[in-house]
C-alpha positions in Angstrom: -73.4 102.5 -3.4 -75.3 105.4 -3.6 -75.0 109.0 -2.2 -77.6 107.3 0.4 -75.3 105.0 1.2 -77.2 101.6 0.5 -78.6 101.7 -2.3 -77.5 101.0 -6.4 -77.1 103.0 -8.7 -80.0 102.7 -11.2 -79.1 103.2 -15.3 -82.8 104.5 -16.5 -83.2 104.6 -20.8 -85.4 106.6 -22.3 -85.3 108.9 -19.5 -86.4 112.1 -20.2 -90.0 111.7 -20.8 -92.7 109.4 -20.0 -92.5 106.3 -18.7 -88.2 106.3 -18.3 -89.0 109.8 -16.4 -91.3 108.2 -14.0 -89.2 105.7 -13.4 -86.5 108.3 -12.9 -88.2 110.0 -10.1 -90.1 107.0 -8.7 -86.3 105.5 -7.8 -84.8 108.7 -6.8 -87.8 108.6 -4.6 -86.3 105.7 -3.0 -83.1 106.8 -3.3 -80.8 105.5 -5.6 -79.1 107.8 -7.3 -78.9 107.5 -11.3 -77.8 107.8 -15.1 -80.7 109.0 -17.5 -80.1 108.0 -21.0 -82.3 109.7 -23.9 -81.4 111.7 -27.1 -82.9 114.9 -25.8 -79.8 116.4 -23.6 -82.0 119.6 -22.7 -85.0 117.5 -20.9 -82.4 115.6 -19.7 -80.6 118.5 -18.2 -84.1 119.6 -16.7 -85.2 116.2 -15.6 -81.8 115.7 -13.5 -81.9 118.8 -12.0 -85.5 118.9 -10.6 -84.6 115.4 -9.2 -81.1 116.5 -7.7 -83.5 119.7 -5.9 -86.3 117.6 -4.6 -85.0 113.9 -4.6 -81.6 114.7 -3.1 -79.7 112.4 -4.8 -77.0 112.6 -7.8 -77.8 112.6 -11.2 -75.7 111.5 -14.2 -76.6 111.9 -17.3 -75.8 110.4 -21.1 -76.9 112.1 -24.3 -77.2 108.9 -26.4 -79.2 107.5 -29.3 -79.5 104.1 -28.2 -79.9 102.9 -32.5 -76.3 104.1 -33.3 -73.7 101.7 -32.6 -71.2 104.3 -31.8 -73.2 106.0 -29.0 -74.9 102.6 -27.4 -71.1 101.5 -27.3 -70.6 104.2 -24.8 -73.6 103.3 -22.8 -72.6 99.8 -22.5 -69.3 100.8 -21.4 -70.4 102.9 -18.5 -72.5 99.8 -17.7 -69.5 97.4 -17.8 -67.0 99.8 -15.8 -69.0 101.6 -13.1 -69.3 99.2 -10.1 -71.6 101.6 -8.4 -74.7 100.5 -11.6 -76.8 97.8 -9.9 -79.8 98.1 -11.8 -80.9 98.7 -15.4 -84.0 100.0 -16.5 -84.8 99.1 -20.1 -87.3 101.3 -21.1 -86.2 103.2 -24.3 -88.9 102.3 -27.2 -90.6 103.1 -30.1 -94.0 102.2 -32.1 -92.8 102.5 -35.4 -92.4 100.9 -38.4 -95.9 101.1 -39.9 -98.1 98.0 -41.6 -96.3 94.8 -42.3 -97.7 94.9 -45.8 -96.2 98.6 -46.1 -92.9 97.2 -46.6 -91.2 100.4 -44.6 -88.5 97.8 -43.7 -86.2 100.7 -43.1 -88.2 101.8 -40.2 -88.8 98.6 -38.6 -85.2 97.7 -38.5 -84.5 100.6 -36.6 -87.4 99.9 -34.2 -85.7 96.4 -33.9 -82.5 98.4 -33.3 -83.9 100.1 -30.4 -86.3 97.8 -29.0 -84.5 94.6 -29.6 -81.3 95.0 -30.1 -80.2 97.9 -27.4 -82.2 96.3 -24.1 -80.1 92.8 -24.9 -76.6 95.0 -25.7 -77.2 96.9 -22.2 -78.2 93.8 -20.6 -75.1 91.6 -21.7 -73.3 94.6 -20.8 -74.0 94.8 -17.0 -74.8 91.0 -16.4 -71.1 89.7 -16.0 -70.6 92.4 -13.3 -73.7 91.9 -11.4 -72.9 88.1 -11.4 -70.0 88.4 -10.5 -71.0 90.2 -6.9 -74.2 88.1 -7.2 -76.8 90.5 -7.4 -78.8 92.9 -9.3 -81.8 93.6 -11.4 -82.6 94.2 -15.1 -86.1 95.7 -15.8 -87.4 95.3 -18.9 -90.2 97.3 -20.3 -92.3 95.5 -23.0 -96.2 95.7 -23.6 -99.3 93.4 -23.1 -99.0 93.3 -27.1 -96.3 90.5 -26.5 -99.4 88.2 -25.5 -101.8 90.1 -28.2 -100.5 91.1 -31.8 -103.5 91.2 -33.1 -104.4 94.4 -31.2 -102.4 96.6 -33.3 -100.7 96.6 -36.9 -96.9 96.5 -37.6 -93.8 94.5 -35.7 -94.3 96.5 -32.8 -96.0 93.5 -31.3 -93.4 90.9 -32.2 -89.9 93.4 -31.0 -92.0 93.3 -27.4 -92.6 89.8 -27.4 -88.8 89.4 -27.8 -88.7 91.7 -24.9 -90.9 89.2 -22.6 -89.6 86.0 -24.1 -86.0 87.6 -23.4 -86.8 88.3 -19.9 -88.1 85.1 -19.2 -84.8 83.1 -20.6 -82.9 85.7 -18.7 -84.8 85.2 -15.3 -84.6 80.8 -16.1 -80.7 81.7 -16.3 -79.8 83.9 -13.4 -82.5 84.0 -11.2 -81.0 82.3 -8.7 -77.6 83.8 -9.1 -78.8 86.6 -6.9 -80.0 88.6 -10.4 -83.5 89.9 -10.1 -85.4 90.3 -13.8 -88.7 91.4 -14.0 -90.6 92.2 -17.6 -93.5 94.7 -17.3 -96.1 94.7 -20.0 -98.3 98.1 -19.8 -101.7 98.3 -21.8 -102.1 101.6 -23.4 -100.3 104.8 -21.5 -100.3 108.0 -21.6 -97.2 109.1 -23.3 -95.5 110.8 -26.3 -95.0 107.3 -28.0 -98.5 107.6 -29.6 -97.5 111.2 -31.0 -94.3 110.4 -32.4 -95.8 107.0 -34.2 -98.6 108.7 -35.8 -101.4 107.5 -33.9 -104.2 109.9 -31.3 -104.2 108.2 -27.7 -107.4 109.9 -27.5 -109.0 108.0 -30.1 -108.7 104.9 -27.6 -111.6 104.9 -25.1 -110.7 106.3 -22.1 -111.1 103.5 -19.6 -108.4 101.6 -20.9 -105.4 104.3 -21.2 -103.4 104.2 -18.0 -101.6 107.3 -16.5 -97.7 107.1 -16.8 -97.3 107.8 -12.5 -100.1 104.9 -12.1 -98.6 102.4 -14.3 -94.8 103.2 -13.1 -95.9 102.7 -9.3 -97.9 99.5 -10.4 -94.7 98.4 -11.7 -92.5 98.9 -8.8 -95.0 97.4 -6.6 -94.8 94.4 -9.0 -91.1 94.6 -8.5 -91.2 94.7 -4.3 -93.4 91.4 -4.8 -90.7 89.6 -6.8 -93.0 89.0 -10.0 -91.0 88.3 -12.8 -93.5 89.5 -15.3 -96.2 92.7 -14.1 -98.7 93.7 -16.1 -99.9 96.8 -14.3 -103.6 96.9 -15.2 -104.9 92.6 -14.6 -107.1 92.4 -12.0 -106.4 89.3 -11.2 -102.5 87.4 -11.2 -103.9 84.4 -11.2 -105.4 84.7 -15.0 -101.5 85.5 -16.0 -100.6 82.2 -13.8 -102.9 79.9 -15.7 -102.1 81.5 -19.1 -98.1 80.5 -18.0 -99.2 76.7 -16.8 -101.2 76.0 -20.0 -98.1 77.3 -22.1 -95.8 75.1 -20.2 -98.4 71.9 -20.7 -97.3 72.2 -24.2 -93.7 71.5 -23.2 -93.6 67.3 -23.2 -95.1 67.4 -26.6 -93.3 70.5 -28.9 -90.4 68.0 -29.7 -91.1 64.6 -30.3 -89.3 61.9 -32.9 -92.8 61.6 -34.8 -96.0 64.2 -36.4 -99.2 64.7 -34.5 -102.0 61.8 -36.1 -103.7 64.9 -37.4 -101.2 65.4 -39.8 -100.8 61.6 -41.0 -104.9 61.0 -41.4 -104.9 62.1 -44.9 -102.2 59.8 -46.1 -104.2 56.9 -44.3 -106.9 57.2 -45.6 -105.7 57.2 -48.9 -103.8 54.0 -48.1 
């Protein structure tokens, strides 16, 4: 319980800047207290205590680098031993790793590291707890990219499509085991990410780069209305809702004990 006295504590990664921050202040809003994870202890530091002065609640924090084993290990542990962690905010990400064709496969296995890899340690981490007292919820933060690669270069694209696909196995799973899962795919945001990969935000038109505050309250508001994926800047859910029933259509006929006709109109016509 919280210092509130009803509500979780919330585990927040990539904490102390950007999205993660919003998210840290948006729930401390609400008032669950927390445990920021990020590399950079000082803005950690600051972040916590602006949000211990105004928000009122307490505020943990763990210095970790969420691509080393050694220091997600410790991260995973405080997720598996403190009963008072009810919800998970996977947020810690990164752009890098450059054009396919580059072969910088050094940098894009340590994008899969922390985009991949960590969100599914942290989750497996905290799920057999939450289970076991039947509920809960994992966030996971991906990006519309998951539904559009081609919109920009590299495996970016493909470590957040894990992040959806992930999120949707996860919710098929627990879901109704009292665990709520929710994957929210922003468009372009305003945050350091672009910086720290190379590229200028302000080189994308305006109208479609989102404010960090905007796109974090979208998101919880997705959340309250029990959408298991949010994607913070569609006009209209029901263009996600058909693009979900016309990928299930495809379900009856993806395994079948013969080849499409397409394939086999070749070799009869030769015959």
């Amino acid at each position: 319980m919280s210092s509130t006295g009803s509500l979780d504590t919330a585990l927040v990664t990539g904490a102390s800047t950007g999205i993660g921050a919003a998210y840290a202040d948006r729930l401390a809003q609400r008032g669950h207290d927390l445990v920021l994870v990020a590399r950079n202890l000082d803005k950690l530091q600051s972040l916590a205590g602006r949000l211990v002065r105004e928000r009122r609640v307490k505020v943990d924090i763990l210095a970790a680098d969420l691509t080393s084993p050694a220091d997600r290990a410790r991260v995973e542990q405080r997720l598996r031993d403190d009963e008072t962690i009810g919800m998970l905010v996977n947020n810690a990400g990164t752009a890098s790793g450059g054009a396919l064709a580059a072969g910088l496969v050094d940098d894009v296995a340590s994008m899969i590291e922390l985009n991949v890899v960590a969100p599914s340690r942290l989750a497996g981490a905290i799920l057999p707890r939450l289970l076991a007292r039947g509920r809960g919820s994992i966030i996971n933060v991906a990006s519309v990219l998951a539904l559009a690669p081609e919109l920009f270069g590299g495996a970016y694209a493909a470590s957040k499509s894990y992040v959806l696909t992930y999120t949707l196995a996860l919710h098929q799973e627990v879901g109704d085991r009292g665990i709520r899962v929710q994957a929210v795919l922003p468009g372009v945001t305003r945050t350091d990410i672009w910086e720290r990969s190379g590229n200028d935000v302000n080189a994308i038109p305006a109208h479609m780069i989102m404010e960090v505050d905007e796109m974090v309250d979208a998101a919880l508001a997705g959340y309250d209305l029990g959408e298991v994926v949010t994607i913070p800047s569609l006009p209209d859910i029901e263009d996600w809702n058909r693009y979900d029933a016309a990928r299930r259509l495809l379900a009856p006929n993806l395994s079948r004990d013969h080849a499409a006709d397409r394939y086999k109109s070749d070799i009869a016509e030769d015959a």
